[in-house]
C-alpha positions as CSV (number, residue, x, y, z in Angstrom):
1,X,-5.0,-5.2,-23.4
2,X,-7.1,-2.3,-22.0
3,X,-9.1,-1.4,-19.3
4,X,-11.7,-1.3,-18.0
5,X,-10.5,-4.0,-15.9
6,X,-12.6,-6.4,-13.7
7,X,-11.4,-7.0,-10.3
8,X,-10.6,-10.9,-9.7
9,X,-10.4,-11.2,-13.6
10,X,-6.9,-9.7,-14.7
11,X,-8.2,-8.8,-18.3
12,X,-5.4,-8.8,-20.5
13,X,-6.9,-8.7,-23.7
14,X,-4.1,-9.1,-26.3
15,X,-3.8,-5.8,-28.5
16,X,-7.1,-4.5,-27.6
17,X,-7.0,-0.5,-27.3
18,X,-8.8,1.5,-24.8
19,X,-10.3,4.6,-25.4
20,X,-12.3,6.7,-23.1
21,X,-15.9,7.2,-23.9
22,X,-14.6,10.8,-23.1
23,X,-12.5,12.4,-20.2
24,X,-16.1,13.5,-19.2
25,X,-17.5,10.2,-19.0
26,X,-19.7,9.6,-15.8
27,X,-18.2,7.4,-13.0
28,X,-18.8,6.9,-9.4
29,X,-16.5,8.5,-7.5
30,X,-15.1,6.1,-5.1
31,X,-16.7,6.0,-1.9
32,X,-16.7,8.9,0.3
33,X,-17.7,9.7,3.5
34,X,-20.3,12.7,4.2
35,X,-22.7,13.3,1.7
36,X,-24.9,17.0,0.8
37,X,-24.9,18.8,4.1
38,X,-28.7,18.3,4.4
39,X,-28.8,18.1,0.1
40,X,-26.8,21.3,0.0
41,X,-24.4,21.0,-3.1
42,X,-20.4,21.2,-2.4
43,X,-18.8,24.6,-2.0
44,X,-15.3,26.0,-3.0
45,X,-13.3,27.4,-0.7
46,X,-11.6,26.1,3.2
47,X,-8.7,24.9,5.4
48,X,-8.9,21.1,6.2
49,X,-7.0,19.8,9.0
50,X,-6.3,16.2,8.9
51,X,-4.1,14.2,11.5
52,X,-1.7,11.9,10.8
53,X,-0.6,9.0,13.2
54,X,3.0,9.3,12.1
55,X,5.2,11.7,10.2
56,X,5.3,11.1,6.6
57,X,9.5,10.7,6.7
58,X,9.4,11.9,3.1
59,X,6.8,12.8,0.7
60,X,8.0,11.4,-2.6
61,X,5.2,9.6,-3.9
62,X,8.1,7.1,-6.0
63,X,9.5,7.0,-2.3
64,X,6.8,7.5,0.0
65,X,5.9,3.6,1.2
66,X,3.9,4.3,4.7
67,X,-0.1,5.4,4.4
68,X,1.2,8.4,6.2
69,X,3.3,9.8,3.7
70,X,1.2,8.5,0.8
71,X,-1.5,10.4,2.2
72,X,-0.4,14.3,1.5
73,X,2.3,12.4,-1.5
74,X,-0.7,11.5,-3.4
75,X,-2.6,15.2,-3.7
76,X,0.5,16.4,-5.0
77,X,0.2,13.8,-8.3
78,X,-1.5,12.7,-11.5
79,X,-1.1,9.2,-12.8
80,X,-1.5,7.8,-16.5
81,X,-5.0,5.7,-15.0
82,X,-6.7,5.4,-12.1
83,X,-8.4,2.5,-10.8
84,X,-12.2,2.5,-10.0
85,X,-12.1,1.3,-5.8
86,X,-16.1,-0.4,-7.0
87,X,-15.4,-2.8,-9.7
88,X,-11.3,-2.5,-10.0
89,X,-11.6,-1.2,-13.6
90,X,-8.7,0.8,-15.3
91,X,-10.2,3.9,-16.7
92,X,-8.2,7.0,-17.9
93,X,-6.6,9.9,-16.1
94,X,-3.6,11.4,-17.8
95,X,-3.7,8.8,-20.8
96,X,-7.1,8.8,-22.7
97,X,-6.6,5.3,-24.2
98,X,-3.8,3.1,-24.5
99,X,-2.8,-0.4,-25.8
100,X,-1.3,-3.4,-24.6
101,X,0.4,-5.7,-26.8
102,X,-0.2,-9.4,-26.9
103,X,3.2,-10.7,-24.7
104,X,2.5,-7.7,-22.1
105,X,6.0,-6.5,-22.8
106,X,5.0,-3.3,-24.6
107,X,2.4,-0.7,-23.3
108,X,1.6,2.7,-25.7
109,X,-0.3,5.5,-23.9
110,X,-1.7,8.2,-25.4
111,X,-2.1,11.2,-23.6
112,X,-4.8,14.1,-23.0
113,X,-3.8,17.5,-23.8
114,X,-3.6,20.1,-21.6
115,X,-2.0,19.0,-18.5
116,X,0.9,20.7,-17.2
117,X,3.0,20.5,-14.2
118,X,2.8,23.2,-11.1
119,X,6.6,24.4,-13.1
120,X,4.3,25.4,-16.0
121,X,6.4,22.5,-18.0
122,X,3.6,20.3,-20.0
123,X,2.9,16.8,-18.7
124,X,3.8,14.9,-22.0
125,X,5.5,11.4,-24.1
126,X,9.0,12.9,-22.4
127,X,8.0,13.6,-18.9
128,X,6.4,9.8,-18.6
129,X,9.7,8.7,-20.3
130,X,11.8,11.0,-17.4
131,X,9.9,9.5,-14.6
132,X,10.1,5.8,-15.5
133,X,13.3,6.3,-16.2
134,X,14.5,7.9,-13.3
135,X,12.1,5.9,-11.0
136,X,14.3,2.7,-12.0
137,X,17.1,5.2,-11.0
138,X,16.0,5.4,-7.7
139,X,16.7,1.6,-7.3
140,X,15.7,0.3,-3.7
141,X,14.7,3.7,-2.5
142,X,12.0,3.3,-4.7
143,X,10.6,0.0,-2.5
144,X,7.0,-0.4,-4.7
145,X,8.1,1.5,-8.2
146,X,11.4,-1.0,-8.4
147,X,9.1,-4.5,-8.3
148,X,6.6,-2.4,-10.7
149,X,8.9,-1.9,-13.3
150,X,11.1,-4.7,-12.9
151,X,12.4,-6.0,-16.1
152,X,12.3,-2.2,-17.8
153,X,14.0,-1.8,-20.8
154,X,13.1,1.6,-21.9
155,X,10.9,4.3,-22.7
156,X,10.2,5.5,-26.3
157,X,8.9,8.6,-27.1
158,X,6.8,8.2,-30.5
159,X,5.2,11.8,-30.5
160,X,4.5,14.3,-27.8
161,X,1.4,12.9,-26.8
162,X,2.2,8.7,-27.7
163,X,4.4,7.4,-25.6
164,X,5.6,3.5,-25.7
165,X,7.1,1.8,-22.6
166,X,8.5,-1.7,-22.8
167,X,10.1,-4.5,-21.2
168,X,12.9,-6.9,-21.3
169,X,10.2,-9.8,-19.7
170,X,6.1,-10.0,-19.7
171,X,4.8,-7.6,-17.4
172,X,1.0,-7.9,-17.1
173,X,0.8,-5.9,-13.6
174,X,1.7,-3.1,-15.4
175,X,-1.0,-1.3,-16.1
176,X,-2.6,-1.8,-13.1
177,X,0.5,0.0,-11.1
178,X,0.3,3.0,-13.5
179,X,-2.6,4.1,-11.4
180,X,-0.6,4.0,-8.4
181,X,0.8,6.9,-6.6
182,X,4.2,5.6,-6.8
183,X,4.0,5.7,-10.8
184,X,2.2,9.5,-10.2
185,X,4.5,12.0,-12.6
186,X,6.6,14.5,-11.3
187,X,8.0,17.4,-13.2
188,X,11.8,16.8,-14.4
189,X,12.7,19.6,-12.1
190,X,12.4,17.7,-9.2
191,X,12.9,13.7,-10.7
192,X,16.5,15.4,-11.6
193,X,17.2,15.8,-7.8
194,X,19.1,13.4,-5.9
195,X,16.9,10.8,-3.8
196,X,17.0,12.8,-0.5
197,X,16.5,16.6,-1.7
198,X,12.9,15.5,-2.4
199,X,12.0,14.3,0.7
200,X,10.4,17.2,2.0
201,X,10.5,19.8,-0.6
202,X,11.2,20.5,-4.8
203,X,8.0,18.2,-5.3
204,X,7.1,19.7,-8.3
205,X,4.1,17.3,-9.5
206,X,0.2,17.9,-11.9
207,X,-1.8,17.1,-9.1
208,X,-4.7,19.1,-7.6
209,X,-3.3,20.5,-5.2
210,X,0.8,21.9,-4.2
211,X,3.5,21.8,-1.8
212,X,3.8,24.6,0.2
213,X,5.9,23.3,3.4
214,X,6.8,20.2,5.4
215,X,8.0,20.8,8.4
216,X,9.4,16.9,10.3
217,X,7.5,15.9,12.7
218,X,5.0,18.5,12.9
219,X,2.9,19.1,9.3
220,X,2.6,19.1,5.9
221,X,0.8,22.2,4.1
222,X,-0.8,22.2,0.6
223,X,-2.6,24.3,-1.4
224,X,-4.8,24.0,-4.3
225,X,-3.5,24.6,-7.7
226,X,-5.7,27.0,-9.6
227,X,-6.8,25.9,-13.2
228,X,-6.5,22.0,-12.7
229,X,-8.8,20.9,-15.2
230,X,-7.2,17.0,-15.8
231,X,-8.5,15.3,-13.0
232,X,-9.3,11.3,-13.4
233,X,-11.9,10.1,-14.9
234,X,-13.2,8.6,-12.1
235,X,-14.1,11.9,-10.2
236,X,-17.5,14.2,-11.1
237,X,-15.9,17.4,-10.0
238,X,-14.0,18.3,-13.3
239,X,-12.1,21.8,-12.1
240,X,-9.9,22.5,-9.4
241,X,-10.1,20.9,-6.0
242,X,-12.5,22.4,-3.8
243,X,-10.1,23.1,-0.3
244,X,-8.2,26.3,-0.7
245,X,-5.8,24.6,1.8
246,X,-4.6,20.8,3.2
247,X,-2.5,20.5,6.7
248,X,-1.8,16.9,7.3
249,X,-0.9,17.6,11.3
250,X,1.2,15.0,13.0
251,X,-0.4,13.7,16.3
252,X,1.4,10.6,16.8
253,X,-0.8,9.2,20.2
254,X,-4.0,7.9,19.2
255,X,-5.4,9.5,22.4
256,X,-4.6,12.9,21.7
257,X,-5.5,12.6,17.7
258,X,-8.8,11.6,18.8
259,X,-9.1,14.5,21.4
260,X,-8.3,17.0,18.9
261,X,-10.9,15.8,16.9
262,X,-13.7,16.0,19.7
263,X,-12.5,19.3,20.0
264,X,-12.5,20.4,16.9
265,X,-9.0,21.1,16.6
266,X,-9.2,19.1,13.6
267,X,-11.9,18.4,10.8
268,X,-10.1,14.6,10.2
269,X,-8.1,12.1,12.0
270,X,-6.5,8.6,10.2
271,X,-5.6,5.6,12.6
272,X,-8.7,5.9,14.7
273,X,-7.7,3.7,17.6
274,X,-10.0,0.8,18.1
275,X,-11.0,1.3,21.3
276,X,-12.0,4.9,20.6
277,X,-14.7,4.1,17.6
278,X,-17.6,3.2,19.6
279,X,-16.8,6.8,21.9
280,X,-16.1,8.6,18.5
281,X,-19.7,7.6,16.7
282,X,-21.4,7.6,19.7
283,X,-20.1,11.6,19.7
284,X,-22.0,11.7,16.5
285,X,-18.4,11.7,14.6
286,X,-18.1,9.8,11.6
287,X,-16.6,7.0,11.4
288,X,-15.5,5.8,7.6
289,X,-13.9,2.4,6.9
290,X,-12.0,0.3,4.2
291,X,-10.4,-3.1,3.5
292,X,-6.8,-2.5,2.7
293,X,-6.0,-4.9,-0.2
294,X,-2.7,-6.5,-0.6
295,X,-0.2,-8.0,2.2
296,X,-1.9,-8.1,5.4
297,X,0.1,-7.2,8.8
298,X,1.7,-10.1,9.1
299,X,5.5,-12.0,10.3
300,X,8.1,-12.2,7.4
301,X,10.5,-14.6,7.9
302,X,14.3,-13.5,7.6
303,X,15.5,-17.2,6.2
304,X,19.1,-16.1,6.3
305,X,19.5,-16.6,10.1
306,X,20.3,-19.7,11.6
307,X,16.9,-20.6,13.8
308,X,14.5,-19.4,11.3
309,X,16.3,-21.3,7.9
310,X,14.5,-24.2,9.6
311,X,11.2,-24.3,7.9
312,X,9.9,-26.8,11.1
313,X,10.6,-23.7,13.3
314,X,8.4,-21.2,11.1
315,X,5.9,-23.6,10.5
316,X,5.5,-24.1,14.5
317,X,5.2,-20.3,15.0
318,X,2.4,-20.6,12.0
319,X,0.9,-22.7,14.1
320,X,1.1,-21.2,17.6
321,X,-0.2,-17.9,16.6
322,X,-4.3,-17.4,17.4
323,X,-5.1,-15.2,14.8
324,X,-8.8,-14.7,16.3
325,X,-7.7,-13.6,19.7
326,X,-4.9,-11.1,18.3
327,X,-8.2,-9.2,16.4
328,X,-11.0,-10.2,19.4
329,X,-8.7,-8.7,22.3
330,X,-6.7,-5.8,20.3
331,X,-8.6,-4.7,17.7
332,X,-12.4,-4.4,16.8
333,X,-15.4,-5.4,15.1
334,X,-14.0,-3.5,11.6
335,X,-11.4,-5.6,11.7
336,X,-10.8,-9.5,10.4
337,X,-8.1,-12.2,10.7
338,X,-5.8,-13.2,8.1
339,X,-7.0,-16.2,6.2
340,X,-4.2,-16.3,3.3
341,X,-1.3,-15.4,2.5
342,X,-3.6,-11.8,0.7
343,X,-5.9,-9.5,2.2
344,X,-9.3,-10.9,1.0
345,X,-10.0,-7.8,-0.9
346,X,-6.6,-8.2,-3.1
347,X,-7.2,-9.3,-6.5
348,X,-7.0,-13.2,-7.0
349,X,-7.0,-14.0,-3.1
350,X,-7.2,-17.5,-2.3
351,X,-9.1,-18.2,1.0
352,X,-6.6,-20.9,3.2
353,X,-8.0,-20.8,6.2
354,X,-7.6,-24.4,7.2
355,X,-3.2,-23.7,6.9
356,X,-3.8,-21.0,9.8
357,X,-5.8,-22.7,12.3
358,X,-4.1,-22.3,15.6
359,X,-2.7,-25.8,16.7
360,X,-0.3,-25.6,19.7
361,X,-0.2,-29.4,19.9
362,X,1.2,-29.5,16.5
363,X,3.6,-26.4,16.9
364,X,5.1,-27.6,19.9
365,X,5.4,-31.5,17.6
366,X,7.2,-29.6,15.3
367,X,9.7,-27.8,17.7
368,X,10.0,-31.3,19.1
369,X,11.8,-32.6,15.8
370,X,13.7,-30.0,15.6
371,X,15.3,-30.8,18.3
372,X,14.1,-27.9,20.5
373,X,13.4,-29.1,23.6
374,X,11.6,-27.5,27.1
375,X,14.5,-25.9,29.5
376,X,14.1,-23.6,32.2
377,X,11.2,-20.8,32.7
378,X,9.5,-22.8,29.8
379,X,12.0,-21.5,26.9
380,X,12.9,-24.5,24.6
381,X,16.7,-25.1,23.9
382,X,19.1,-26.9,21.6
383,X,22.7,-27.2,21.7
384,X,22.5,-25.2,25.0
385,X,21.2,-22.0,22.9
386,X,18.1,-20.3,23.7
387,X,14.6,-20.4,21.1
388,X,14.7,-16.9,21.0
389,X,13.8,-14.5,18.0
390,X,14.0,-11.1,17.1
391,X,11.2,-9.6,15.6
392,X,11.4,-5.6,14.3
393,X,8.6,-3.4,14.0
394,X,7.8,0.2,13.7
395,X,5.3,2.2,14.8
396,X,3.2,3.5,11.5
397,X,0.1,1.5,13.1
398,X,-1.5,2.2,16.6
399,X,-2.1,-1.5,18.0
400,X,1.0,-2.7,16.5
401,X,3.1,-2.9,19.8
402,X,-0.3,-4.3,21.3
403,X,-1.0,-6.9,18.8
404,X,2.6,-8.2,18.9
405,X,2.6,-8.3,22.8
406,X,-0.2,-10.9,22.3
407,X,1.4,-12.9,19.8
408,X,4.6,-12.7,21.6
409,X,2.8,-14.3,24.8
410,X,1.0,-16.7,22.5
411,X,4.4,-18.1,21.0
412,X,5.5,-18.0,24.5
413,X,3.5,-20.7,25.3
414,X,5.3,-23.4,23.0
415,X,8.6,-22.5,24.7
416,X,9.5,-19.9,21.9
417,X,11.0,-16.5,23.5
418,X,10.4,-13.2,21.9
419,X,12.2,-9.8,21.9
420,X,10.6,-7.1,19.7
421,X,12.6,-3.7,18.7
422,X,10.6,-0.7,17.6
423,X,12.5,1.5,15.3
424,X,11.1,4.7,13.6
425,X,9.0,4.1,10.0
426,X,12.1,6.1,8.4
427,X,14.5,3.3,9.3
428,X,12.7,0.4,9.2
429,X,13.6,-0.2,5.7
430,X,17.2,0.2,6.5
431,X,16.8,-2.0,9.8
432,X,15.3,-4.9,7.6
433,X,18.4,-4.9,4.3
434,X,20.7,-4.9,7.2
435,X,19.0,-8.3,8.4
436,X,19.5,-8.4,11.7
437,X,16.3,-9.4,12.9
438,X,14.1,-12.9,12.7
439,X,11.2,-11.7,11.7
440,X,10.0,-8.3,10.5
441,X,6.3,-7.1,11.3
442,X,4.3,-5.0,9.1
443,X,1.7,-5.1,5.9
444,X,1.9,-3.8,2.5
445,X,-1.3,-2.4,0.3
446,X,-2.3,-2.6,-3.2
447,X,-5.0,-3.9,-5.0
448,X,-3.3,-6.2,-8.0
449,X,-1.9,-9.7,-6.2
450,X,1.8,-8.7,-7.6
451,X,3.2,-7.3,-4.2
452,X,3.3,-11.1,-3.4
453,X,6.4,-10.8,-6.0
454,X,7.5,-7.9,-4.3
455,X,7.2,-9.3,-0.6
456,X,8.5,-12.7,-1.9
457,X,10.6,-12.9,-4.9
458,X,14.2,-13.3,-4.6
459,X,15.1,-11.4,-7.6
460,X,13.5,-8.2,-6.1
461,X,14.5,-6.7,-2.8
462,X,14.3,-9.6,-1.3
463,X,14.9,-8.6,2.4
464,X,13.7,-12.1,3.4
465,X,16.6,-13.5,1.9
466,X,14.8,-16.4,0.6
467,X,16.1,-18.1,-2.2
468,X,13.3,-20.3,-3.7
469,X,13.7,-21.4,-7.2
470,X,9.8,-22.3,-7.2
471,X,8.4,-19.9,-5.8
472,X,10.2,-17.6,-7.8
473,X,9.1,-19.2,-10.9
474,X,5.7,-19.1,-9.9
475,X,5.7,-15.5,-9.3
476,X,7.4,-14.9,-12.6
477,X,4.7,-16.6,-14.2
478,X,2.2,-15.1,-12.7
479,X,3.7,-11.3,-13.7
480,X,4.1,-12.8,-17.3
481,X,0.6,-14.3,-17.7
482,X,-1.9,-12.0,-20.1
483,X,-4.6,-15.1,-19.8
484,X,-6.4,-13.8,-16.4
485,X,-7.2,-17.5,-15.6
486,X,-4.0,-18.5,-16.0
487,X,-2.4,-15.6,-14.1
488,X,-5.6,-16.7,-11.3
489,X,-4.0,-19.8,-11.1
490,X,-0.2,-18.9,-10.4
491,X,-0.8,-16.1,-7.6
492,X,-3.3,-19.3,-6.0
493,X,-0.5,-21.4,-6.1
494,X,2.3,-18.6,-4.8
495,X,-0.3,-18.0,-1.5
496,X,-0.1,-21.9,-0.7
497,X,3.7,-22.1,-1.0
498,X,4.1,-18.7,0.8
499,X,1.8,-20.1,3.3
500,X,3.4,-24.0,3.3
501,X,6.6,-22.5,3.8
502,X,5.9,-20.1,6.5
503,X,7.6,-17.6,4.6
504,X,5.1,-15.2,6.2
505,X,2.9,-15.9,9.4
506,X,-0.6,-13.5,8.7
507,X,-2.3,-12.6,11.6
508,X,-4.7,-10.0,10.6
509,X,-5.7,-7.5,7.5
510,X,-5.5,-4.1,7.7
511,X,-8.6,-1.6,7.8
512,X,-8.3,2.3,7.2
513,X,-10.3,3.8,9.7
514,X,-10.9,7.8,9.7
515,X,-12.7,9.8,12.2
516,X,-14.4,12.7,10.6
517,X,-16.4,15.8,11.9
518,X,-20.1,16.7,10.6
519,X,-18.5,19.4,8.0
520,X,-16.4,17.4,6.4
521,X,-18.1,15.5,2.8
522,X,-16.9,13.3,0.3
523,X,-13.5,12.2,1.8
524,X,-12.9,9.3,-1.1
525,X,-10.7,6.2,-0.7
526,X,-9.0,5.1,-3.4
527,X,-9.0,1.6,-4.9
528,X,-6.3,1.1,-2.5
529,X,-8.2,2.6,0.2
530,X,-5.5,5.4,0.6
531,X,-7.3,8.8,0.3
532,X,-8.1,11.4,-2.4
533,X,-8.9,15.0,-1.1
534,X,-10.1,16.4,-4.9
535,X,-13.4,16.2,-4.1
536,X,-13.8,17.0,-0.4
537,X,-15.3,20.0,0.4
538,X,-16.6,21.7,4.0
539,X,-19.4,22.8,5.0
């Protein structure tokens, strides 16, 4: 197989080899915000200050799993490609070329020379073989890097620059996920470290720019690594970073994040809050906007528990939910409702629409034979035991509280009775394997249609407990399949049954809006619309 890739065509050409037209080939950068500062050309040196909405918990890349964290995570890494955010092509970073072979169960990269970790220690065939390796060690603290290498048999080292990964199963989302941040290299110094010792320092990682501190709830601080020369392919700035210096502040209220940028406390803010656009661009701020790809923020069914087993129950709360309001009322014009089970910028995304249309006449039919009926204050009941859910959340997105007020008062309305528990982002994940909840709230981004196998397949995490032979074997086939039509087909058919069987109720897709002063150019998103600092400069 080999890149460049196509987004919506899953090109997995059987034993075709890619090879860069050259590490110096011209590519658009992804798409930035600021441009010139009236044409004048980008200038070394500067102190960005960015503000985060929440602290980053850790800043792992192979751990980090909010766009918090991923955010100062992914300066600190190289990966073996990158992904171009305009047509979804794989093109080179630390590999040059590479080759996939016909069942998708073997991938040989070769490597660029040159590259070396912040340590000094090279980035070659044994430090990819040390990551993947130890990445599968970090089992389900590794949330995104366990479901991308699922089915990993081993690494082989053929030479110090050829290195040959393969699998136990067909793995055709492979390559695509190499260009992730959670597959970004880290030098064996740190991947040696237990799990939590590299939380918040001993990141030892390629990347353009280093760790200097990360201080909880307060910042992270990064500095730019002299004589990085191995950036991706993707980017026209071929040297070092341009910033002498990155703090990613944490300003947790949207309020005072946007204040600080008015200000000028800070050059940057992420999690604009929708009400405070129109203000912020009116202010002559900048306002820059993407899609995120991949799960959007949606209910996930916890089919262990008694009242949500019933698939009449989810499908009622399918039904119940107005997806337009939730966006109309809470959020703004950059902003869409879910109409699938993907984000419609997700690779392979199926529009269903007509299986999300708000029907409360046919939700409340559907409670109906389930044998929930209306009692008191309007809360349905059976067997003299309440309709009432649980549904977790945390707080790693501004409106999120907001949004599920709404839908909480919307699914009140059919006689269903709501509770929601905020928790913190760092124990949400432990909150949802405990499973003491209905339905957890949240969104997960990437670009390739796979994270439907890691939201939904019961052979991975499975927090949702689910235990669906078909889906699973649609999923499977659809990670196996090197035929992009075929593949097409089985992540079409894993939205419907996702959809069909309520395992997840989308309300709306995720946008990454940032709020950026004059002086701050060429801020690029990423294919997955999280950020890349490489190329910003200040005037």
């Amino acid at each position: 197989m080999s890149g460049p890739r196509s987004r919506h065509h899953f090109a997995l050409l059987p034993l075709a080899t890619v090879t860069a037209l050259s590490l110096a080939v011209t590519a658009c950068s992804s798409s930035g915000a600021g441009g010139g500062a009236g044409g004048a050309a980008p200038h070394s040196g500067g102190h960005l200050t960015f503000a985060l909405a929440s602290d980053p918990v850790c800043v792992d890349p192979q751990q980090a799993g909010n766009n918090d964290a991923i955010y100062p995570a992914r300066q600190l890494v190289d990966s073996l490609t990158d992904q171009d955010p305009r047509t979804g092509k794989i093109v080179p970073w630390l590999a040059k070329s590479w080759k996939v072979s016909e069942d998708t169960r073997t991938f040989t990269f070769h490597l660029r020379q040159g590259a070396t970790f912040s340590d000094g220690t090279p980035v070659d065939a044994r430090a990819v073989k040390d990551n993947f390796d130890g990445i599968v060690g970090l089992g389900a603290k590794a949330v995104l890097g366990s479901s991308y290498l699922a089915g990993y048999k081993s690494t082989t080292v053929i030479d110090d620059r050829t290195v040959k990964v393969h699998f136990s199963q067909p793995n055709a989302q492979f390559l695509q996920a190499t260009s992730t941040f959670t597959l970004g290299l880290l030098a064996k110094s740190t991947v040696r470290l237990p799990a939590e010792k590299r939380c918040t320092a001993h990141l030892i990682g390629s990347g353009p720019f280093t760790l200097v501190d990360y201080t909880r709830n307060k910042a992270v601080e990064e500095r730019r690594r002299a004589g990085y020369r191995w950036g991706s392919s993707l980017w026209k700035h071929k040297g070092a970073a341009y910033l002498e210096k990155l703090t990613f502040k944490v300003i947790p209220e949207s309020g005072v994040r946007t204040g600080s940028l008015q200000s000028g406390q800070v050059d940057a803010i992420g999690g604009v809050a929708p009400q405070d656009e129109a203000g912020l661009k009116g202010s002559g701020f900048t306002l820059s906007s993407r899609a995120n790809p991949g799960l959007p923020f949606a209910l996930t069914a916890n089919v262990a528990r008694p009242i949500t087993k019933d698939v009449r129950v989810r499908r009622a709360i399918q039904k119940a939910v107005d997806r337009e309001e939730v966006v109309d009322t809470v959020l703004s014009d950059s902003y869409k409702p879910a109409t699938s089970a993907l984000a419609s910028t997700t690779d392979g995304y199926t529009p269903l629409s007509d299986r999300l249309a708000q029907d409360p006449v046919g939700a409340e039919k559907l409670l109906d034979e389930a044998g929930w009926k209306k009692g008191p204050g309007g809360v349905r009941t059976k067997n003299g035991k309440k309709l009432s859910l649980k549904i977790i959340w945390a707080a790693n997105f501004g409106p999120n509280q907001t949004a599920l007020e709404l839908v909480q008062q919307q699914l009140k309305k059919v006689g269903i009775e709501i509770t929601l528990q905020s928790t913190s982002i760092g124990d949400y994940v432990a909150l949802r394997q405990k499973g003491d909840y209905d339905f957890s709230w949240g969104n997960s981004t990437r670009v390739d249609p796979d994270i439907l196998r890691t939201g939904f397949s019961g052979k991975l995490l499975n927090f949702g407990h689910l235990g669906d032979r078909a889906l699973d074997a649609v999923l499977d086939k659809e990670a196996s399949a090197g035929d992009p039509t075929l593949r097409a087909r089985h992540v079409a058919e894993a939205q419907k049954i996702v959809l069909d069987k309520a395992y997840q109720i989308p309300v709306f897709e995720l946008t990454t809006v940032l709020g950026l002063s004059k002086n701050v150019h060429d801020l690029d998103f990423e294919a997955s619309s999280r950020l890349q600092f490489h190329e910003t400069w200040l005037s």
